[in-house]
Each structure stands twice: as structure tokens, then as C-alpha cells.
MARMI-980966 format. One line per field, with one value per residue (C-alpha): residue number from 1; residue in three letters; x, y, z. Coordinates in steps of 0.02 Angstrom, whole numbers, plus 50000, padded with zeros to 5 digits. Layout:
// residues N
resi = [NUM,...] .
resn = [ALA,...] .
u = [X,...] .
v = [Y,...] .
w = [Z,...] .
//
This chain:
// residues 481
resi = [1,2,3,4,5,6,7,8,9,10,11,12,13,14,15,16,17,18,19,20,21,22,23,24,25,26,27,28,29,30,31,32,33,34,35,36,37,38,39,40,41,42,43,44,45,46,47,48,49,50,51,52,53,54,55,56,57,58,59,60,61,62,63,64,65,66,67,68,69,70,71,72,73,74,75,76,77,78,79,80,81,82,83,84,85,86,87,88,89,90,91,92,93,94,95,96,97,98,99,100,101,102,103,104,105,106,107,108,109,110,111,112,113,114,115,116,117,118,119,120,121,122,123,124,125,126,127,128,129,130,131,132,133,134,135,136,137,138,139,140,141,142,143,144,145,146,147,148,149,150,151,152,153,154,155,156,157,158,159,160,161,162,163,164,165,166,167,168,169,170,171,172,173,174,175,176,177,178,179,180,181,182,183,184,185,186,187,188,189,190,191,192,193,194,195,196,197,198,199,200,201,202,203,204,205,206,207,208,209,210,211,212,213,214,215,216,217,218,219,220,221,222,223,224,225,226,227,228,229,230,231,232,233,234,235,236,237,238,239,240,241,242,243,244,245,246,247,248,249,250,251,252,253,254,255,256,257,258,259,260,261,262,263,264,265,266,267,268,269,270,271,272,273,274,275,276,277,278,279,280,281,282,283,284,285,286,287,288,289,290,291,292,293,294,295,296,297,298,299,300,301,302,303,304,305,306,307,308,309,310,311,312,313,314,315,316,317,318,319,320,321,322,323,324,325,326,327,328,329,330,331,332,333,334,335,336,337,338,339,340,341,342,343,344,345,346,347,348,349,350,351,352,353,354,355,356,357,358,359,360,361,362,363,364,365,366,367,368,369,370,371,372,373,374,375,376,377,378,379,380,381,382,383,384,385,386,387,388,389,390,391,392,393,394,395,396,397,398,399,400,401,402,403,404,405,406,407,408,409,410,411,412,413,414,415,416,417,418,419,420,421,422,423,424,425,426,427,428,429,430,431,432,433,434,435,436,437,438,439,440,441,442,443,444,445,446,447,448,449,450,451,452,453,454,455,456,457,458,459,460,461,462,463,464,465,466,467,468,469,470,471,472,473,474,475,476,477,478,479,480,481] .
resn = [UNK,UNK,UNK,UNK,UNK,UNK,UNK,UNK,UNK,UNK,UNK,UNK,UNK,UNK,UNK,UNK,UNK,UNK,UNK,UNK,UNK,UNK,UNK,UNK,UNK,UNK,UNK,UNK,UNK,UNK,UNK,UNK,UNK,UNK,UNK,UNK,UNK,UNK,UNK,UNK,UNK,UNK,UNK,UNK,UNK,UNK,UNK,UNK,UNK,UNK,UNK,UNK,UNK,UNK,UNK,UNK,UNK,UNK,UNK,UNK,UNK,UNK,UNK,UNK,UNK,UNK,UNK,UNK,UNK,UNK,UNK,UNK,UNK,UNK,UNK,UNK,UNK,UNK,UNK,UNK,UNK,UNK,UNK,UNK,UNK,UNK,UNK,UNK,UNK,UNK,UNK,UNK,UNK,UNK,UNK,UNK,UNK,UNK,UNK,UNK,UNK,UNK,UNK,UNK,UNK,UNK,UNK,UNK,UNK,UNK,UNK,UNK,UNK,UNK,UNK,UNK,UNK,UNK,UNK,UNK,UNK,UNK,UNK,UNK,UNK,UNK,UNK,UNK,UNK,UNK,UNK,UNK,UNK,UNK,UNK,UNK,UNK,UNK,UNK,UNK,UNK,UNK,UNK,UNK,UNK,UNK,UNK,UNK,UNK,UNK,UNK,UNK,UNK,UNK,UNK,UNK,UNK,UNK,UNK,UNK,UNK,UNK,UNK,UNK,UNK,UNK,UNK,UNK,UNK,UNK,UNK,UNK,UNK,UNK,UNK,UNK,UNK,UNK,UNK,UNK,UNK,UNK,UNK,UNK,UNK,UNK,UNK,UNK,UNK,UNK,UNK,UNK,UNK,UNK,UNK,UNK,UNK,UNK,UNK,UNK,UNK,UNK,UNK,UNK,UNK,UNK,UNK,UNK,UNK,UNK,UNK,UNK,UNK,UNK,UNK,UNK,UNK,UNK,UNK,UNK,UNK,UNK,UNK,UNK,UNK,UNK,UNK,UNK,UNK,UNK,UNK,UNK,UNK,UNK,UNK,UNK,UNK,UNK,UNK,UNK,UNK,UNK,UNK,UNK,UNK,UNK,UNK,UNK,UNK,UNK,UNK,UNK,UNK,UNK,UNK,UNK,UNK,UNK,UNK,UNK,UNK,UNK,UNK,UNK,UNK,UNK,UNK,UNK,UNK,UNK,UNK,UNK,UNK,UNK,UNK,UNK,UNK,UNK,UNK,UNK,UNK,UNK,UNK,UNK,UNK,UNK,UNK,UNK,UNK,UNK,UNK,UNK,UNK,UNK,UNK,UNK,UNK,UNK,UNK,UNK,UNK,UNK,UNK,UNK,UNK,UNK,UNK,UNK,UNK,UNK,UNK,UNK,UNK,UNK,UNK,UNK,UNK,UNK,UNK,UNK,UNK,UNK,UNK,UNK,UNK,UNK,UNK,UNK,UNK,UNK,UNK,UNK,UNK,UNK,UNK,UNK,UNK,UNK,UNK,UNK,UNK,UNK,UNK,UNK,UNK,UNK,UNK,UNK,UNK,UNK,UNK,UNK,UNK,UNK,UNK,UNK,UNK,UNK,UNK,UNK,UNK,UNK,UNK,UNK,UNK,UNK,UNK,UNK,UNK,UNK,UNK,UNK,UNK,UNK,UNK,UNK,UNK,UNK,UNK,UNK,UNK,UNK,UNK,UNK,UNK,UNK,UNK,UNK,UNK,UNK,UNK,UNK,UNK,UNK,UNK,UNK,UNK,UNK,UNK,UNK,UNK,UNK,UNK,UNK,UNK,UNK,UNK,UNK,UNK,UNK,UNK,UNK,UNK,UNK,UNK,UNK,UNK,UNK,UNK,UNK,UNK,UNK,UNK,UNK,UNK,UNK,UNK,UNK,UNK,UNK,UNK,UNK,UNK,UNK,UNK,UNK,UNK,UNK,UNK,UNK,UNK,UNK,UNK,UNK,UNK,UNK,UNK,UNK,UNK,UNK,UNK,UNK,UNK,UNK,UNK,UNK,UNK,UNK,UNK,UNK,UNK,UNK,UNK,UNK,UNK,UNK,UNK,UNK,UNK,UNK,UNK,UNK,UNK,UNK,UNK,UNK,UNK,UNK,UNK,UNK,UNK] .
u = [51036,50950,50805,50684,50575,50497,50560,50391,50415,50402,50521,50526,50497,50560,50705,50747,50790,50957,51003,51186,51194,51334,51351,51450,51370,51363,51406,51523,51360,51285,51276,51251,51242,51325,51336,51483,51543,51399,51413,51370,51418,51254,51172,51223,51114,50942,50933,51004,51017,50938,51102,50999,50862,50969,50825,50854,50745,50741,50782,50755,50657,50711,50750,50761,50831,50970,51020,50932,51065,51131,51262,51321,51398,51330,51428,51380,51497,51503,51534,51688,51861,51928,51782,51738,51643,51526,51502,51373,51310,51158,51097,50947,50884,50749,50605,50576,50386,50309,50331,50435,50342,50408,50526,50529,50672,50670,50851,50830,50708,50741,50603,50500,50478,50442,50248,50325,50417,50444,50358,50507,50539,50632,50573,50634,50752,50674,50725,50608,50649,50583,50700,50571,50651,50546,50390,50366,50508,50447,50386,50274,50243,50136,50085,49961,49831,49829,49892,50043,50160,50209,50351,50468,50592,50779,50833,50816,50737,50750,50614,50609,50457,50433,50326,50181,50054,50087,50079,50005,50033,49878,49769,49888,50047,50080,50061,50046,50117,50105,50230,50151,50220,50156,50256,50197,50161,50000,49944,50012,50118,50100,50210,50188,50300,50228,50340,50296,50293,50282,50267,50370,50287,50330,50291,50151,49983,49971,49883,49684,49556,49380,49309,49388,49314,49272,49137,49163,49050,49144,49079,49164,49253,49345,49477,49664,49710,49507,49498,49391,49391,49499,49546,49631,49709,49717,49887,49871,50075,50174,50298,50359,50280,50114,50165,50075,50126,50005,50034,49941,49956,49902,50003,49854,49868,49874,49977,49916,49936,49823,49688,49684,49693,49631,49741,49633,49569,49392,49378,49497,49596,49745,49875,49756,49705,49495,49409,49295,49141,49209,49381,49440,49619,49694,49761,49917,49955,50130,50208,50371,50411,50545,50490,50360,50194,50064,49859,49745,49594,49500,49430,49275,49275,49111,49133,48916,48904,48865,48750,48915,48821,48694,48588,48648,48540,48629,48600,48507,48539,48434,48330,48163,48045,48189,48175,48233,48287,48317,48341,48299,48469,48535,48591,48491,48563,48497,48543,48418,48411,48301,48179,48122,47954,47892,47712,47645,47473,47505,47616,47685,47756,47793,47886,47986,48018,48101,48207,48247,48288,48337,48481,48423,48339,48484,48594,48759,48918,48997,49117,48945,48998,48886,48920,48865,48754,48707,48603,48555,48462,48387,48296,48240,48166,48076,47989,47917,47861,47767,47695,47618,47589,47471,47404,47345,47279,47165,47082,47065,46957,46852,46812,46749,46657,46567,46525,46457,46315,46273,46250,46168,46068,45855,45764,45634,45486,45476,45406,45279,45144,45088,45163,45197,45335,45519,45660,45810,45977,46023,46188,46253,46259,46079,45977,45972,45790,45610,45524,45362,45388,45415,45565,45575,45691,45741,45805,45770,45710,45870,46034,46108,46016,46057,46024,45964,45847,45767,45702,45704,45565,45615,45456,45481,45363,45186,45183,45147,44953,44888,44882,44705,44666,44588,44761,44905,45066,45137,45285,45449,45472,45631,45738,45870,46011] .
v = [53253,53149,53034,52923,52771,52632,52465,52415,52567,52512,52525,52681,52780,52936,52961,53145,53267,53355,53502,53589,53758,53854,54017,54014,54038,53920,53736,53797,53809,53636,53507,53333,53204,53022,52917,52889,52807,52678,52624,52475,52433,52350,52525,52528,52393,52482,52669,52767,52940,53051,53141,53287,53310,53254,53146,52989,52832,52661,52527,52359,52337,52384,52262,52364,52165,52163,52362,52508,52639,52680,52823,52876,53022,53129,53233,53379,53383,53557,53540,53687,53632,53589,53516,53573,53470,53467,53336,53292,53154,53070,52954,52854,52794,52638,52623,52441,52382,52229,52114,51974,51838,51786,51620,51473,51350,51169,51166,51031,50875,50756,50626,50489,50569,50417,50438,50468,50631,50755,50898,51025,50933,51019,50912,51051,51199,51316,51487,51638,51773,51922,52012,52153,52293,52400,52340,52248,52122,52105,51914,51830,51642,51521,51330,51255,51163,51204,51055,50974,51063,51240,51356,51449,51586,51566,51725,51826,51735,51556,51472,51285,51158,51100,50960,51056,50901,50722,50613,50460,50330,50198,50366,50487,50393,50547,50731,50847,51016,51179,51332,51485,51651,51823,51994,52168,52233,52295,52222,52071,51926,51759,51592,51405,51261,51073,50986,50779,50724,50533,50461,50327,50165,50132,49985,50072,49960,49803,49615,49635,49512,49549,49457,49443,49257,49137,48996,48847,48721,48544,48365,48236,48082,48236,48182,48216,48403,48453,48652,48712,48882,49034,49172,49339,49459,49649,49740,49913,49936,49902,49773,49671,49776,49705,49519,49423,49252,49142,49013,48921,48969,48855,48702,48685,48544,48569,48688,48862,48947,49084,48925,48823,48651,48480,48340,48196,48079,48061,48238,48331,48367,48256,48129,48004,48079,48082,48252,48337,48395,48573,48647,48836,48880,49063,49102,49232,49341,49424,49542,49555,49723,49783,49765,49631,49693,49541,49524,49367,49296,49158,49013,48894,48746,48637,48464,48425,48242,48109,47987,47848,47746,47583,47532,47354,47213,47038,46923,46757,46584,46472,46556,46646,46802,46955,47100,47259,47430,47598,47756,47946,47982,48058,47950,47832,47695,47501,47345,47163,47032,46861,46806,46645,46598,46412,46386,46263,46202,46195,46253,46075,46067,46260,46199,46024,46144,46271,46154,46039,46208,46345,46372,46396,46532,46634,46774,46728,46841,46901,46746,46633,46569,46555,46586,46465,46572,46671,46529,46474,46647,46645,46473,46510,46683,46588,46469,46603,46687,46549,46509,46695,46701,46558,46609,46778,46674,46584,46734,46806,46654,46650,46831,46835,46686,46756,46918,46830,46736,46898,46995,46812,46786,46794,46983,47003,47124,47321,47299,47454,47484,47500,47370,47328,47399,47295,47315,47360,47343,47242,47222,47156,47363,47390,47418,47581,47618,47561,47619,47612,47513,47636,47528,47525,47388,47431,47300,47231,47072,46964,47068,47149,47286,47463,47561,47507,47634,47627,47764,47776,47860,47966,47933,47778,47630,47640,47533,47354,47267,47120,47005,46944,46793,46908,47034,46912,46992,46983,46876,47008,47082,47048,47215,47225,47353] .
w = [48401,48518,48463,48548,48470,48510,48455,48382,48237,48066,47933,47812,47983,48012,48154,48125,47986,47984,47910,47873,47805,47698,47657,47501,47357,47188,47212,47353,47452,47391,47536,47521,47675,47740,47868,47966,48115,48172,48351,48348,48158,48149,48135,47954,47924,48032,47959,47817,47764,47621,47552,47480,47631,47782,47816,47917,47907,47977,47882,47980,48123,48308,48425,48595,48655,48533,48545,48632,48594,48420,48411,48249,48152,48024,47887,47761,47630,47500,47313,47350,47292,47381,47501,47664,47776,47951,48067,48191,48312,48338,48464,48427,48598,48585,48698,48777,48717,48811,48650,48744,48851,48996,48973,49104,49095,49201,49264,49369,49402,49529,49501,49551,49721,49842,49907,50084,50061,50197,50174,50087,49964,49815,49670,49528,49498,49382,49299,49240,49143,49037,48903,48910,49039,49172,49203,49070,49134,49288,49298,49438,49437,49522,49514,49447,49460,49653,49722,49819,49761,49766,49716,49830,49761,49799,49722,49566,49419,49499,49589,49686,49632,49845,49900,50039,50052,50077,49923,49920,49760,49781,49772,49632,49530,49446,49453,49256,49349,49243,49325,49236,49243,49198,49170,49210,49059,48982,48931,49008,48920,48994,49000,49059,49060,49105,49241,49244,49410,49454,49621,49684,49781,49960,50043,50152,50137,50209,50108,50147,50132,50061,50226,50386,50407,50264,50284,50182,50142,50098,50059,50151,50038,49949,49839,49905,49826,49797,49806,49962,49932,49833,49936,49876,49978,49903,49884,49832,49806,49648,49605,49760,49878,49795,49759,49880,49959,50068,50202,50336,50534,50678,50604,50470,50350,50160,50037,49998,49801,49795,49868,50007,49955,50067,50101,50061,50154,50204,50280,50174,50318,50251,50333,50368,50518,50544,50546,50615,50545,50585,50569,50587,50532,50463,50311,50324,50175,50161,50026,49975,50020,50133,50273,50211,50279,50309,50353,50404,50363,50452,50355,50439,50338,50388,50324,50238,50260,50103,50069,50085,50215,50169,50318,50353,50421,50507,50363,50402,50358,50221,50107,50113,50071,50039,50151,50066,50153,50079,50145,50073,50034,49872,49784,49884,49982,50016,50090,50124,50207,50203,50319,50355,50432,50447,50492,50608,50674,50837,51012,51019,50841,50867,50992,50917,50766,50863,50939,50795,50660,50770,50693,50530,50605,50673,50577,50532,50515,50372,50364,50405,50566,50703,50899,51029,51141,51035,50932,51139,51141,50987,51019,51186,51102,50964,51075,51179,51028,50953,51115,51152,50954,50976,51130,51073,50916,51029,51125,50969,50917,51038,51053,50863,50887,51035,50957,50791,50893,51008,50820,50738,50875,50832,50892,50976,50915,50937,51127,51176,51288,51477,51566,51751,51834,51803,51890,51746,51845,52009,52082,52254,52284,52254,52108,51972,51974,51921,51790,51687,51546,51419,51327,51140,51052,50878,50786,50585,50553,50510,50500,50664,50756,50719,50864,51013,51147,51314,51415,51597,51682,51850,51956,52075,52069,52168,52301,52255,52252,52314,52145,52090,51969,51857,51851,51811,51803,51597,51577,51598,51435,51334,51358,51209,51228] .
//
């Protein structure tokens, strides 16, 4: 007998009813039936036999993995004595069912893979299989998510996890890689097994500044190590290829921590040496990779001047009023000095005072002594001083006094009326012109005139007349402008 099912039957099913015959009559005909023979001796244990009915049913479950053939022997035994007995075989035959998922096994893993991998790669040896037979162990795989690494197959049921894109650490440090498979079967069974890939640093990005030049602003009379400015240079590897040293180029003065630091002195530039108000240097970063990979920055330091400067005056000798300077500085800055001023009445005692004290008008040193022709200068200076001092003094005089009796001086009455003709103006050149006398004098009675007016008329005098006794000429007016 020859019998097919499927592994996924359940228990209690039937496989296939036998059936013996015998012709004798009475118990001699009676058959009952067993099981003999199982091949392989686990069949004992997966079906069983009705010894009345011949039937056969499963017992356990089928496993079409473990065992797809069962062969075994069947015997019908009379109740005759003695016994007589028939044999038969039967092969149960199991039928594969898609109830096994395809398996994925990492054999191998060589990881980190350095970010500058050739393209080929093998980062992983991996194995797929399917205990399902036919279709239904038929396995395809793939990678995912899509990305920079894909799988090759090297023969039956083993694959290779290859690099296909450049990797690149500062942008990915590591890869979570899923190689799923699917078999044939329908419907389908599916698989996945998570591969951990990290990424190895290489030494392949360089120090970088955030600015390519750096202007500094510093105020002179720094102290000796004052901090000018911070500067930080970005390393996108890890460990040494990151760590970042920095030193000075150009023979620059001044050590370098992560900051640039001044010297001292009255620049900041150090060493006692005088700076300028301007100084340019460059900054070099280096990591400590292999080989160390370096970038530059350049750093304007302009030096802002302080208020450290008092304006200074030559101080004089002997006392006096004190004359006090100051300028707008912050904070602000003064220095004085004393003047002394003698009066006198006169040029001549101008004079015998210059010569007898003009030392007590010259400016002394800072130890007080006193050069020789320098004081010489000084005297002769201070005579011709007082001399056009008094000078001006007089002129002055005199011109106010003048002007005061011109002003003071009595005015004549508002003048109008016909009058003869009057000449205004003569010079050794000639004359301006005649006129009627249409003049008008505006003063006020005793304080200064205001305003004063006269009006010219164009036409030219008539021709003079022979005088008469009765027609005297009027005295000349008084003409005030």
C-alpha cells in the first residue's frame, strides 16, 4: 500500500484501511491486525493500527523535515490453531508544506571597516537556508535598507555582505544592516537577520578655522600673558586624528593653548621690544594623526591706544596764578603749570624789571636747573613784549579817547529848507557834485546820533549870480554825517 499526506495532517487522521480475508470458517476465519517492522523505528511512535478494522491512523504529527518516508509491515493473524498469518507493506510517503521560514546565519563579520575601503569589500560571510523542499525551499535574499552595501552569492546557500559605495565616518559612524530573505512558497515565508556595521576613522579631514583671518582689537599697556583672542580649529576625526595642537609661524612671539597669548610689554608683543600699532602673524593648527594633517588662520591684531599720556607744560620758577590743562581722554588726563605776571606803569620800569628778574621768569627743568642762553632768550623776548604790549596800549588810548569826543561832541539842529547851492566833497582830484540843499541831520538832543542822512540831488548847479546887498549868501550849513 502506498499512501500520500501532507505533513500539516492532524492527528486521529486516517492513512489507509487494510483488509485481510480468510476463508475458513469459525474462529479459523477471525483476523485480527499489528504492526510490524517500522522503518524508521520512530514510526511506532506516529501511527497505529485498529486490530479489528485494519484501520491505520496517525498518532503524532508529521514532520516531512524529520522523515518523509515511513515503510512498515502489516500482519493479519487467524484465531486457527495453530495460527496462520499474512503480511503486507505500506509506505506512507509525506508531502513537504511551506511551514519552515527561511534561516540566515552570520558566519563571519570582519568589522569596523576603515571609512576608506575599496570598493569589494567583503565585510560578512552569511548562510541561507530553507528545510522546506521544492519550491518552497527555494530562498532569495537582498539588503536592506538600500544602501552601501550589497550582497553577492558565492555558491549555494552562502552569500558575501560587499562594500559598493564609499563610506565616509564624519557623515555615517555606523551602518544597522538587515539581510532578509524570502522562499518560494505560497504563500511566502520570510526571514531577516540585523548585521551591525561600524565604521572605522581615518585620518582624512584636515584642522579648519571658522574664519580664514581674525581681527583683534587690543589695548596697549596689556599685562604680560593678557588673552588677545581664542581661536578653535574644527576636527571632524576621532581620537588623535581629532586632537588638535597650535603653534605660531613667522617667528611670532608668545605661546599658543587653544589662545594666543601677548608677551607683555607695552604692546603685548613681548621681549621688550616696541610694537607697532599693527601686527599680522598665523596661527597653524596640526592633528595628531598619521600623517598629521594641519590648516592656518591669520590673526590682525590692531594695538587701540590709551589714555596713558598727561599733556606736560615746562614748569616755571617762583610762584603765581596756576595754569591747569586737561584733555578729553577717558579717564581724563592733566598736568599745570604756574605763571607769573608782574605789572608795571611804564616801558622804562618794564624794561629795568625785565632785566633785574628775568630769570624768575624762565621755566626750569625737571632737576630746576637753568641753561645760560636759554634765560639770554627769554629776557630779550620779554622786553620786546612789554615794549609792543605798551605800545599797542597807547594807540588804543588814544583811539577811544578820540571817538568819545566825536560821539560827546554838541549837534546841531534838524537842518531843512531851500538853500544855496554847497559844494559837499573836494579833493586835489576834483569835487563829487553840487547839489540843492536838500540835507537832513538826524540827531537827539544829548546822547549820540542814531542815523545820520543826506540826499544828493543829480541836477548840476545853475550858473552862479551876481550877489546883491539885498540877497546875502546864508552862512554854509553844518552838514552832519
Amino acid at each position: 500500500y502506498k499512501v500520500q499526506l501532507p505533513e500539516s495532517a492532524a492527528a486521529g487522521t486516517l492513512v489507509v484501511r487494510v483488509n485481510a480475508t480468510d476463508p475458513d470458517g469459525g474462529s479459523n476465519g477471525e483476523v485480527t491486525y499489528s504492526v510490524t517492522n517500522f522503518l524508521p523505528p520512530s514510526g511506532k511512535d506516529v501511527i497505529s493500527v485498529n486490530p479489528k478494522t485494519g484501520e491505520i491512523h496517525l498518532m503524532g504529527v508529521l514532520d516531512f523535515e524529520e522523515v518523509n518516508i515511513f515503510d512498515f509491515h502489516i500482519e493479519a493473524r487467524d484465531k486457527g490453531m495453530p495460527p496462520l498469518s499474512g503480511h503486507c507493506k505500506v509506505v506512507l510517503e509525506v508531502l513537504d508544506v511551506n511551514d519552515n521560514a527561511p534561516e540566515v546565519w552570520v558566519t563571519s563579520l570582519s568589522v569596523p571597516v576603515p571609512e576608506d575601503a575599496s570598493l569589494g569589500t567583503v565585510v560578512a560571510l552569511l548562510s541561507v537556508s530553507d528545510r522546506d523542499s521544492g519550491a518552497n525551499g527555494r530562498v532569495r535574499c537582498w539588503v536592506w535598507p538600500s544602501g552601501p552595501f550589497g550582497l553577492e552569492a558565492t555558491f549555494a546557500g552562502s552569500y558575501s555582505l560587499v562594500l559598493r559605495e564609499a563610506l565616509d565616518r564624519e557623515r555615517v559612524s555606523e551602518y544597522e544592516v538587515e539581510v532578509r530573505a524570502e522562499d518560494g512558497g505560497s504563500p511566502a515565508l520570510r526571514a531577516r537577520r540585523g548585521v551591525r556595521v561600524p565604521v572605522s576613522d581615518v585620518n582624512d579631514n584636515a584642522p579648519a578655522f571658522a574664519q580664514a583671518v581674525y581681527t583683534v582689537l587690543a589695548r596697549e599697556n596689556n599685562a604680560a600673558g593678557a588673552e588677545l583672542a581664542r581661536l578653535w580649529a574644527r576636527d571632524p576625526d576621532e581620537a588623535g586624528n581629532g586632537r588638535v595642537s597650535y603653534s605660531l609661524w613667522e617667528g611670532a612671539v608668545g605661546g599658543v593653548s587653544g589662545s594666543w597669548w601677548s608677551g607683555g610689554g607695552a604692546g603685548g608683543a613681548g621681549g621688550g621690544r616696541p610694537a607697532s600699532s599693527y601686527v599680522s602673524f598665523e596661527v597653524r593648527a596640526v592633528d595628531a594623526g598619521e600623517p598629521p594633517l594641519c590648516g592656518n588662520a591669520t590673526v590682525q591684531v590692531f594695538v587701540v591706544d590709551e589714555n596713558d599720556n598727561a599733556p606736560a607744560l615746562l614748569p616755571a620758577a617762583g610762584g603765581g596764578l596756576v595754569i591747569v590743562v586737561r584733555d578729553h581722554g577717558e579717564p581724563a588726563r592733566s598736568a599745570t603749570a604756574t605763571l607769573s605776571v608782574s605789572l608795571v606803569e611804564g616801558a622804562e620800569a618794564a624794561l629795568a624789571a625785565a632785566a633785574a628778574g628775568s630769570s624768575s621768569l624762565l621755566p626750569r627743568s625737571a632737576e630746576g636747573g637753568e641753561s645760560g642762553s636759554a634765560a639770554a632768550a627769554a629776557a630779550a623776548t620779554n622786553v620786546w613784549l612789554v615794549v609792543a604790549i605798551c605800545a599797542v596800549s597807547s594807540l588804543f588810548l588814544l583811539a577811544v579817547v578820540l571817538y568819545g569826543a566825536s560821539r560827546w561832541a554838541p549837534r546841531a539842529a534838524v537842518l531843512s529848507g531851500p538853500g544855496p547851492t554847497t559844494l559837499v566833497c573836494a579833493s586835489e582830484v576834483g569835487s563829487w557834485s553840487y547839489s540843492q540843499r536838500q540835507s537832513r541831520s538826524l540827531c537827539v538832543a544829548d546822547g549820540a546820533a542814531k542815523s545820520d542822512l543826506m540826499v544828493f540831488s543829480p541836477n548840476f548847479p545853475p550858473p552862479p549870480a551876481p550877489a546883491t546887498k539885498d540877497m546875502q549868501p546864508e552862512p554854509p550849513a553844518l552838514l552832519d554825517t
